[in-house]
C-alpha positions in Angstrom: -27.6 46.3 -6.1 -27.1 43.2 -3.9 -29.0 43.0 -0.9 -28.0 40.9 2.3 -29.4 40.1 5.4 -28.4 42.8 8.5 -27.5 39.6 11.2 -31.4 38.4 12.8 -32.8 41.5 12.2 -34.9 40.5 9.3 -33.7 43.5 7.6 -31.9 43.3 4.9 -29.4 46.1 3.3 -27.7 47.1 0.3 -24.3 45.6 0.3 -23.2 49.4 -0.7 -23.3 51.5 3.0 -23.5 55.2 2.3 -20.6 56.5 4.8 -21.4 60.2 5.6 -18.0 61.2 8.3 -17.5 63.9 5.7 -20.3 65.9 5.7 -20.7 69.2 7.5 -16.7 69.7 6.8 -15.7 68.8 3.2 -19.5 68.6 1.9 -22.6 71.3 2.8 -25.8 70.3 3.2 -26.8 70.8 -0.3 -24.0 68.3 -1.4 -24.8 66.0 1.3 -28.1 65.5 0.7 -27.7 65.1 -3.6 -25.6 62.1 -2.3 -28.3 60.8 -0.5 -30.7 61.3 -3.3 -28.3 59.5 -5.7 -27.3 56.3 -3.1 -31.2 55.8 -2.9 -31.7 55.8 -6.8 -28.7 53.7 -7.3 -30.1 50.9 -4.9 -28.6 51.8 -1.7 -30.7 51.6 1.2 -28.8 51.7 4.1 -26.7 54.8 5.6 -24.2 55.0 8.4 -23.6 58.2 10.7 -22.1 59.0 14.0 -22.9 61.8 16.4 -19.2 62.5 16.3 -19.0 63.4 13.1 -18.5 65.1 10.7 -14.1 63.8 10.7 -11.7 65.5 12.1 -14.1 66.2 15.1 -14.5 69.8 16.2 -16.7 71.4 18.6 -18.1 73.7 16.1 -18.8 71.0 13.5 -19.7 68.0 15.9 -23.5 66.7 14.6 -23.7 68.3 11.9 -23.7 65.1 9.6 -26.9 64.0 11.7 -28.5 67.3 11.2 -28.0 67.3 7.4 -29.6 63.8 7.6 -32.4 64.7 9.2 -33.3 67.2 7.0 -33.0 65.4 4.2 -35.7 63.2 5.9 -37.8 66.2 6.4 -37.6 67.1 3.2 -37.9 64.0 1.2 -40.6 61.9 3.7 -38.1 58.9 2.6 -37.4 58.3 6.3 -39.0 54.5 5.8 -36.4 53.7 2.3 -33.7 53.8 5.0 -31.8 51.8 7.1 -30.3 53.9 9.7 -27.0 53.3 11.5 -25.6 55.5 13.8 -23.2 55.5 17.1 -22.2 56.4 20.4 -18.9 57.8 21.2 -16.4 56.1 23.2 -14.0 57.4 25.6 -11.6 60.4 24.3 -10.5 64.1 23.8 -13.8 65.6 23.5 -14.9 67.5 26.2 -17.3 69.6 24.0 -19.4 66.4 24.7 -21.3 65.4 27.8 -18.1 67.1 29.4 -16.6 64.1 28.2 -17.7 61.5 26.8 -18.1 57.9 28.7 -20.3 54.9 27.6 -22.2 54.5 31.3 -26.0 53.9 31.2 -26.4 58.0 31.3 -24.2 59.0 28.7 -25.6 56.2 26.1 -29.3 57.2 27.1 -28.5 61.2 26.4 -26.6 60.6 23.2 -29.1 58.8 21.8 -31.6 60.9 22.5 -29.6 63.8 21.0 -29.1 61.8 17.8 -33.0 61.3 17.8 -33.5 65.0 17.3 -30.8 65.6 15.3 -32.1 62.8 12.6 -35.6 63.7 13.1 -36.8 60.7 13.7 -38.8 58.1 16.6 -35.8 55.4 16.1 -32.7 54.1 14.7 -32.1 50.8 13.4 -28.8 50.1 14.1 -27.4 51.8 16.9 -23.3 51.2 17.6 -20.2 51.7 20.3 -18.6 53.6 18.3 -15.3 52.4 20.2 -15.0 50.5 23.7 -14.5 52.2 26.9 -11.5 49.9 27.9 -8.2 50.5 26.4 -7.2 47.9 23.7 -6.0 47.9 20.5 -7.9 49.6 17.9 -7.4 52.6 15.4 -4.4 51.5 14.2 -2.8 49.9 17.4 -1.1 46.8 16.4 -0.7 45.2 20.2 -2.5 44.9 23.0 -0.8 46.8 26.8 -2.6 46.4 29.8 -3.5 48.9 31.9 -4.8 50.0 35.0 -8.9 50.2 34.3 -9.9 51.9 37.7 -13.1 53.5 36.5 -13.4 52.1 33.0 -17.3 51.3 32.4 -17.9 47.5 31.7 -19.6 46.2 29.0 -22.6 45.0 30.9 -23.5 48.6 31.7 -23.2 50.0 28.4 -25.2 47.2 26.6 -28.3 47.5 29.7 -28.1 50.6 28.2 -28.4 49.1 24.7 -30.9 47.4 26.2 -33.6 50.5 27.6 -33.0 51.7 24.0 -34.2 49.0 22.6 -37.1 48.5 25.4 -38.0 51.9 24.6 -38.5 51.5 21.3 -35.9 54.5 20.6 -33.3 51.6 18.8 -33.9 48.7 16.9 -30.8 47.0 17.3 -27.4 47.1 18.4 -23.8 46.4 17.1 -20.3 47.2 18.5 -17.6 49.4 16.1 -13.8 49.0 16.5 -14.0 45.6 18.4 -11.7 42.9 19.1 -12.4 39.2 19.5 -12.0 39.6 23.3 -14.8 42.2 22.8 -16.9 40.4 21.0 -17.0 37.3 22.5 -18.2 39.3 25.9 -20.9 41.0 24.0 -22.1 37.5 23.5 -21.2 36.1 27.0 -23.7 39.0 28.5 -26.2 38.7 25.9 -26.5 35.1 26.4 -25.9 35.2 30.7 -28.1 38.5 31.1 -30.6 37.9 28.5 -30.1 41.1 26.7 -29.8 42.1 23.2 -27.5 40.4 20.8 -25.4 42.3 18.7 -25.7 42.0 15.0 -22.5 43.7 13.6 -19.6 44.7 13.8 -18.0 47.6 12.2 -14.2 48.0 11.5 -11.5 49.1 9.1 -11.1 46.8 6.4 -9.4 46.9 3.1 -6.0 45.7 0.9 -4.2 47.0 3.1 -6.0 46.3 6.2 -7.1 43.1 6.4 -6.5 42.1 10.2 -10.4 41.5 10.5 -9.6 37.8 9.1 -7.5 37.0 12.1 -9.7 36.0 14.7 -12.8 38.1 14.0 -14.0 36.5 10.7 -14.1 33.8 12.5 -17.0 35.2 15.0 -18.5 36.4 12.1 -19.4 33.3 9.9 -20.0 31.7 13.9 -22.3 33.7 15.0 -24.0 35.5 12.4 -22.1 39.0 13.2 -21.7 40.8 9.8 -18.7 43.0 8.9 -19.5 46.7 8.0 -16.6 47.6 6.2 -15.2 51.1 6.7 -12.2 52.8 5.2 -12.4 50.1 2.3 -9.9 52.7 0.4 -7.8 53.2 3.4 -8.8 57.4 3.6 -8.3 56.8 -0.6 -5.0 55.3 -0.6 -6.0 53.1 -2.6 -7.4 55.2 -5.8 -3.6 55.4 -6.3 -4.6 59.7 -6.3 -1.4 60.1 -3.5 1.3 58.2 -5.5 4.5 59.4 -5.7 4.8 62.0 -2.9 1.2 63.8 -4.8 -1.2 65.8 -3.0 -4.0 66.5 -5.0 -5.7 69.4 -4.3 -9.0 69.3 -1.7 -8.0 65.4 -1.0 -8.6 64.6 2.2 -5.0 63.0 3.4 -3.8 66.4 1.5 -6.3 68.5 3.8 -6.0 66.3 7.0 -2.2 65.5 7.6 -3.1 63.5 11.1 -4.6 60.7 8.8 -0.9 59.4 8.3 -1.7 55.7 9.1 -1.1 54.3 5.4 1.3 57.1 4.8 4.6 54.9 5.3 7.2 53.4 2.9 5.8 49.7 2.9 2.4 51.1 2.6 3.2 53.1 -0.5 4.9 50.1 -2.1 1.4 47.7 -1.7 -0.4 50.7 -2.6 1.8 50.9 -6.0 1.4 47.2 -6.5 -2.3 47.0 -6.5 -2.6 50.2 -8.6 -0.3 48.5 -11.0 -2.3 45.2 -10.7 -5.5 47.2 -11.5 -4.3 48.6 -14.1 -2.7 45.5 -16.1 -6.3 44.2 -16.0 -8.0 47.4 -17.1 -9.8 48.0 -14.0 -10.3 51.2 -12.0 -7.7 50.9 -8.7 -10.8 52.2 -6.2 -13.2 49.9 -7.8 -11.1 47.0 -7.6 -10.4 47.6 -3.7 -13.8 48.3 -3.2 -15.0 45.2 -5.3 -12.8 43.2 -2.8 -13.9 44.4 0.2 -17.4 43.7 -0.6 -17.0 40.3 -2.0 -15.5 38.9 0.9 -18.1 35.9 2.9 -18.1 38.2 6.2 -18.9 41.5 4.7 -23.0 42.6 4.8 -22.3 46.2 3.8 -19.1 47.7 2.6 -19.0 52.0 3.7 -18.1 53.9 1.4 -17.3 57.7 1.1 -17.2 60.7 -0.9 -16.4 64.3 -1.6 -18.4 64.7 -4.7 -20.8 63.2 -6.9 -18.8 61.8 -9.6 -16.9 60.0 -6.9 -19.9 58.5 -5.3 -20.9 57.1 -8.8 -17.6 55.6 -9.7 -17.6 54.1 -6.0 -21.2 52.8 -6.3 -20.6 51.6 -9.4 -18.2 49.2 -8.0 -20.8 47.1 -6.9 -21.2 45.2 -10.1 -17.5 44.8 -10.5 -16.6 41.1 -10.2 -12.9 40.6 -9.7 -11.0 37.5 -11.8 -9.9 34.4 -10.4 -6.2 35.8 -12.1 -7.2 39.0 -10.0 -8.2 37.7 -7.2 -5.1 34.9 -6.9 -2.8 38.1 -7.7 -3.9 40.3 -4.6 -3.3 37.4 -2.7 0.5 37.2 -4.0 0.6 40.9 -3.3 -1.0 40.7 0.2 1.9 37.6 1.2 4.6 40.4 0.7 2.5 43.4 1.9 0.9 41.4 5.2 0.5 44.6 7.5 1.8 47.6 5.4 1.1 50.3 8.1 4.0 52.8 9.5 
């Protein structure tokens, strides 16, 4: 396992994240926390959590990835093998938290705080917006329509937030999720202006058929030092090829949760196809290959991934010795040129 350094933290992390979004829904706790034993074993150090989840968020179910993680701390002691990573919620449909979820300095405090029990732990390393307050263009959301922002929190209150976090020894450091360069570059202009804590990541979707993160925001990444954590590298596992041809394969997740319909479309099932087909001329596994892309790229620290069972998790983890081809590599980019932005 590669190993790369987490911004100026001094940490450094496996370039393999353990993504956890479906635990506590499609995965007990039992199953949950054999895939933690078996990401530690295979070199991963570093997991990635939410208090949000488990995915689709529910009031019943909301936490319950947390919880399972802090168990698994309690019962293993392997608390200090981990880098942590968890988030606060932005703004949405979820009055089941905080009546409501808003990133002001009180909300941030009390959800971290809640996260701290749940995980059973003093601190967490990397703590994350999970999404901004403001409305902009993320989850999907190809432009960008203004809007009245009466009551919308600014940035400089949610990261003096950060900042008590961090003062209080309750977070390490800080990094901002579903972002855009707008976003970033304030992050920066308060950390710098207000002297309060940098950021260190940034994590947002990013796969073959996703790869709007090189438009702009790679850019602040090889800048300023702010590392990509790569989630939905399969695109909700498109990109295994599993969904091909109008199949739903029983206990998939796209066949279980029909609201994930963002690669579902006609363009995105003909660059789907073409990688698959691309793999498979060159004898390679289709999720392996998208995964080995993802994490090979210069902007990438740690690429998320995901699974349902254990034999998934392996052939995902396994993808981190996979070096694509030059012929490969110069053939997704032929793809890519006809299959730009294959969303619906």
């Amino acid at each position: 396992m590669e190993y790369r350094a987490l911004g100026t933290t001094g940490l450094n992390v496996s370039a393999i994240c353990l993504g956890t979004m479906t635990w506590g829904e499609q995965n007990t706790e039992a199953e949950a926390h054999a895939q933690m034993d078996l990401a530690l074993d295979s070199g991963v150090n570093f997991f990635d959590t939410a208090e949000m989840y488990p995915v689709p968020p529910k009031a019943e179910t909301q936490g319950l990835t947390e919880t399972y993680i802090g168990t698994w701390f309690k019962k293993t002691g392997r608390r200090k093998d981990v880098v942590l990573a968890s988030k606060v919620i932005g703004p949405g449909m979820f009055p089941y938290l905080r009546g409501g979820p808003r990133l002001d300095r009180e909300q941030v405090l009390a959800a971290c705080d809640d996260s701290l029990k749940r995980l059973q732990t003093d601190v967490i390393d990397l703590y994350q917006v999970h999404w901004p307050q403001r409305n902009t263009n993320y989850f999907g959301k190809l432009g960008y329509e203004p809007r009245d922002e009466d009551g919308v929190v600014p940035i400089e209150e949610t990261l003096g937030a950060l900042a008590e976090l961090v003062q209080q020894g309750k977070v390490r450091h800080i990094g901002i999720s579903n972002e855009t360069p707008w976003g970033v570059s304030e992050y920066l202009r308060l950390s710098r202006e207000r002297g309060l804590p940098r950021i260190q990541t940034i994590q947002n979707p990013y796969s073959l058929l996703n790869r709007s993160f090189e438009v702009g925001l790679s850019e602040f990444s090889h800048r300023e030092g702010i590392g990509l954590l790569a989630y939905s590298p399969l695109a909700f596992g498109a990109l295994s090829g599993k969904y091909l041809g109008g199949v739903w394969p029983e206990g998939a997740r796209l066949t279980l949760f029909k609201r994930f319909s963002r690669y579902n479309g006609d363009h995105a099932e003909a660059a789907i196809a073409a990688y698959v087909a691309l793999a498979r001329e060159h004898g390679l596994d289709p999720a392996q290959m998208a995964l080995a892309f993802v994490t090979a790229q210069p902007f990438v620290v740690s690429n998320i991934i995901g699974a349902t069972s254990l034999d998934q998790l392996r052939s995902n983890l396994a993808s981190a010795e996979l070096k694509l081809s030059v012929a490969v590599q110069k053939q997704i980019e032929q793809i890519h040129a006809r299959y730009t932005i294959p969303c619906p």
